[in-house]
PADOLUM-299494 format. One record per residue: residue in three letters; y, x negated, z of N, C-alpha, C in turn. Coordinates in Angstrom, 1 decimal, decimal comma. Layout:
+------+---------+--------+--------+----------+---------+--------+---------+--------+--------+
: resn : n.north : n.east :   n.up : ca.north : ca.east :  ca.up : c.north : c.east :   c.up :
+------+---------+--------+--------+----------+---------+--------+---------+--------+--------+
:  ala :       Y :      X :      Z :        Y :       X :      Z :       Y :      X :      Z :
...
+------+---------+--------+--------+----------+---------+--------+---------+--------+--------+
//
This chain:
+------+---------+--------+--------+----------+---------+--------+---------+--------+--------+
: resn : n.north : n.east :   n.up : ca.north : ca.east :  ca.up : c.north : c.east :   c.up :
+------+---------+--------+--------+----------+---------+--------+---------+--------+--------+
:  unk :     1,8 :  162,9 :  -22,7 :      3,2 :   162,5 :  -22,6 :     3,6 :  162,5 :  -21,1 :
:  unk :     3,3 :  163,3 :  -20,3 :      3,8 :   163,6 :  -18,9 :     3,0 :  162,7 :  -18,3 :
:  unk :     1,9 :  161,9 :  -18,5 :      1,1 :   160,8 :  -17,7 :     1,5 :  159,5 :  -18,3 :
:  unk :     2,1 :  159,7 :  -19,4 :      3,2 :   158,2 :  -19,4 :     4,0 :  157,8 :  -18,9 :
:  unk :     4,9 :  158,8 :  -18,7 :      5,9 :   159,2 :  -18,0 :     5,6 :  159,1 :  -16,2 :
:  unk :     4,5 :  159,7 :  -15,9 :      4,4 :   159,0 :  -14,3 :     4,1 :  157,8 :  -14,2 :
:  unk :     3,4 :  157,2 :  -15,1 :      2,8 :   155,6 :  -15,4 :     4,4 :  154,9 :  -15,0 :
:  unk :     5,2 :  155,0 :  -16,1 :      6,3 :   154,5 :  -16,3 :     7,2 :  154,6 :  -14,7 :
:  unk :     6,9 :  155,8 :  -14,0 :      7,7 :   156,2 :  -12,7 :     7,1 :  155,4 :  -12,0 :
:  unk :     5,7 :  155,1 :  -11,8 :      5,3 :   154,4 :  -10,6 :     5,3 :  153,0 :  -11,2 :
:  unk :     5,3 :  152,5 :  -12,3 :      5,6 :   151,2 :  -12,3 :     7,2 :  150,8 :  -11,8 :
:  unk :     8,4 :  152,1 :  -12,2 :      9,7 :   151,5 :  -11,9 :     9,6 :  151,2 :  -10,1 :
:  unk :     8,9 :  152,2 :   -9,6 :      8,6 :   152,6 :   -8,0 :     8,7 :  151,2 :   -7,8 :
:  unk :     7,2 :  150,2 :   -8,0 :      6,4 :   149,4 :   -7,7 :     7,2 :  148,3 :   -8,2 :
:  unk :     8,1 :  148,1 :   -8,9 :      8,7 :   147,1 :   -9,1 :    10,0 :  147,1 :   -8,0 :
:  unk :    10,6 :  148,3 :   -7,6 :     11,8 :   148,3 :   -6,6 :    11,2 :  148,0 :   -5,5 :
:  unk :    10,0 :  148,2 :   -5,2 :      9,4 :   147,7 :   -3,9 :     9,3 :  146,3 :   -3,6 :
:  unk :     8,9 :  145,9 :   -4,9 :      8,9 :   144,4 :   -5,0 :    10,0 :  143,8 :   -5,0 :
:  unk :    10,8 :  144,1 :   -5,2 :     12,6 :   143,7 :   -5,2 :    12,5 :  143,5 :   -4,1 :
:  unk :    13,0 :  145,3 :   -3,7 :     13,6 :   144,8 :   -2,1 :    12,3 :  143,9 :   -1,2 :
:  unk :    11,5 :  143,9 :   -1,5 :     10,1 :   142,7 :   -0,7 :    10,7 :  141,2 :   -0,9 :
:  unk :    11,4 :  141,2 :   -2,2 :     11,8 :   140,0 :   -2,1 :    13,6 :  139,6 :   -1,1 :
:  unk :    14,1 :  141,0 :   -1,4 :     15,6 :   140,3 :   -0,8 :    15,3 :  140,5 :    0,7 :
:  unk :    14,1 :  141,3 :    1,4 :     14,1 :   140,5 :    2,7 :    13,4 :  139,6 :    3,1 :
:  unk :    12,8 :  139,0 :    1,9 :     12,3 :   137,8 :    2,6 :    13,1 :  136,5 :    2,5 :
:  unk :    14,5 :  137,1 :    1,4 :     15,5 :   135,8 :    1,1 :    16,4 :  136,6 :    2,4 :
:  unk :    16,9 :  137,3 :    2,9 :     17,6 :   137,9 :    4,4 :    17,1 :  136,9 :    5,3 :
:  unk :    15,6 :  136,9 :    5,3 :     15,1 :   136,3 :    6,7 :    14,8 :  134,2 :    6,3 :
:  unk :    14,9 :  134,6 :    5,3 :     15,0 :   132,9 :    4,8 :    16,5 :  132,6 :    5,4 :
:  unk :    17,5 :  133,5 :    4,8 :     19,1 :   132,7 :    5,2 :    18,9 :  132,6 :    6,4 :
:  unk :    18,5 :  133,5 :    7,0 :     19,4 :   134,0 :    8,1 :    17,9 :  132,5 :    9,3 :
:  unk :    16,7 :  132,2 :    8,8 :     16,5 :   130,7 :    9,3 :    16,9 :  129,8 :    9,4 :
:  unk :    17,7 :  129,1 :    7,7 :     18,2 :   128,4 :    7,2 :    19,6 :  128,5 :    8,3 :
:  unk :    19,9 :  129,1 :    8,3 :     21,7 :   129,3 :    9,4 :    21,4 :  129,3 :   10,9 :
:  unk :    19,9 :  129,1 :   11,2 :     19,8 :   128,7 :   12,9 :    19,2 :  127,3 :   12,4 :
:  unk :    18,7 :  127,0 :   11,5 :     18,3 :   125,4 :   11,4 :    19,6 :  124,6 :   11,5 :
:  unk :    20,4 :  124,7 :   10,0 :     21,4 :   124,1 :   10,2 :    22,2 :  124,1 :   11,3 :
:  unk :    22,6 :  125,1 :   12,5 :     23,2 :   125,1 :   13,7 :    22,5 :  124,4 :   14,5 :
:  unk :    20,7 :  124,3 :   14,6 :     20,2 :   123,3 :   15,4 :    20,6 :  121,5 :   15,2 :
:  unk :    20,8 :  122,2 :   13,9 :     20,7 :   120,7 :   13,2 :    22,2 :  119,8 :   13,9 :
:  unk :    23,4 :  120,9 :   13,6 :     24,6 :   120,2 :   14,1 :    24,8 :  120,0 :   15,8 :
:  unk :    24,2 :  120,6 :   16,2 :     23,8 :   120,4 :   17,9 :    22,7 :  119,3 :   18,1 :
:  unk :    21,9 :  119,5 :   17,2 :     21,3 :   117,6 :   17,4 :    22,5 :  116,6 :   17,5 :
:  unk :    23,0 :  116,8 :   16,6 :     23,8 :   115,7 :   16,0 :    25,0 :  115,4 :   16,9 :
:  unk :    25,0 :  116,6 :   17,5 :     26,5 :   116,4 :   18,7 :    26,1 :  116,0 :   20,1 :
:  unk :    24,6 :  115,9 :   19,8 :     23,9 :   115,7 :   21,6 :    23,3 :  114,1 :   21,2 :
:  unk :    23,4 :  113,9 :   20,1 :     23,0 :   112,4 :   19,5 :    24,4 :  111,4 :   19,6 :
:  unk :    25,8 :  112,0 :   19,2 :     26,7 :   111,4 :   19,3 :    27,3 :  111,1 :   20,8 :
:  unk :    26,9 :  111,8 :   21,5 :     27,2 :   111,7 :   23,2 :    26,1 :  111,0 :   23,8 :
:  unk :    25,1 :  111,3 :   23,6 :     24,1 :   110,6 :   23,8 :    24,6 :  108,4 :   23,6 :
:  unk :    24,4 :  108,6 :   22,4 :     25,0 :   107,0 :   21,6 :    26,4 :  106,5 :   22,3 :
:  unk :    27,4 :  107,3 :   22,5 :     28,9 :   107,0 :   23,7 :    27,9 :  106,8 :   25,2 :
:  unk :    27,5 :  107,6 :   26,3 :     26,9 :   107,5 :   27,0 :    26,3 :  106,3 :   27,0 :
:  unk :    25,1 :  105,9 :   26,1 :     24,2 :   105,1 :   26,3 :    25,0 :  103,2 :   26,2 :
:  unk :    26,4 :  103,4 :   25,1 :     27,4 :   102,4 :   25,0 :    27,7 :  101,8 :   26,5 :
:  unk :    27,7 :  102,4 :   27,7 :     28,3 :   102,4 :   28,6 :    27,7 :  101,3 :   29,4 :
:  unk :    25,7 :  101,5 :   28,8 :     24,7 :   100,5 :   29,7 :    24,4 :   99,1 :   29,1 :
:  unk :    25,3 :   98,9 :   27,4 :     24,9 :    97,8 :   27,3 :    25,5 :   96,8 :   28,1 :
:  unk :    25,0 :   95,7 :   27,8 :     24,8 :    93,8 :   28,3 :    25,5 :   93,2 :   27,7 :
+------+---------+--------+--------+----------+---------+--------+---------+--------+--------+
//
């Protein structure tokens, strides 16, 4: 009975480990995801000045 019972303890262990293994690799997923998307809107603002700027050279 008492070696079921640790069975059962080290699977709950081994499962919370695995959890939290997963919520920091979704932490470090957002937290990419939130410098992409900022890269992304800084493309976009250096592409829009860029395109005014470049308006200046046409013929």
């Amino acid at each position: 009975m008492l070696n079921a019972i640790n069975e059962v303890t080290q699977a709950t262990n081994e499962g919370a480990e695995g959890i939290t293994n997963i919520a920091e690799k979704a932490s470090v997923f957002t937290s990419r995801t939130e410098d992409m998307v900022s890269q992304m809107k800084e493309t976009r603002n250096n592409t829009e000045q860029l395109a005014v700027k470049m308006a200046q050279f046409k013929v």
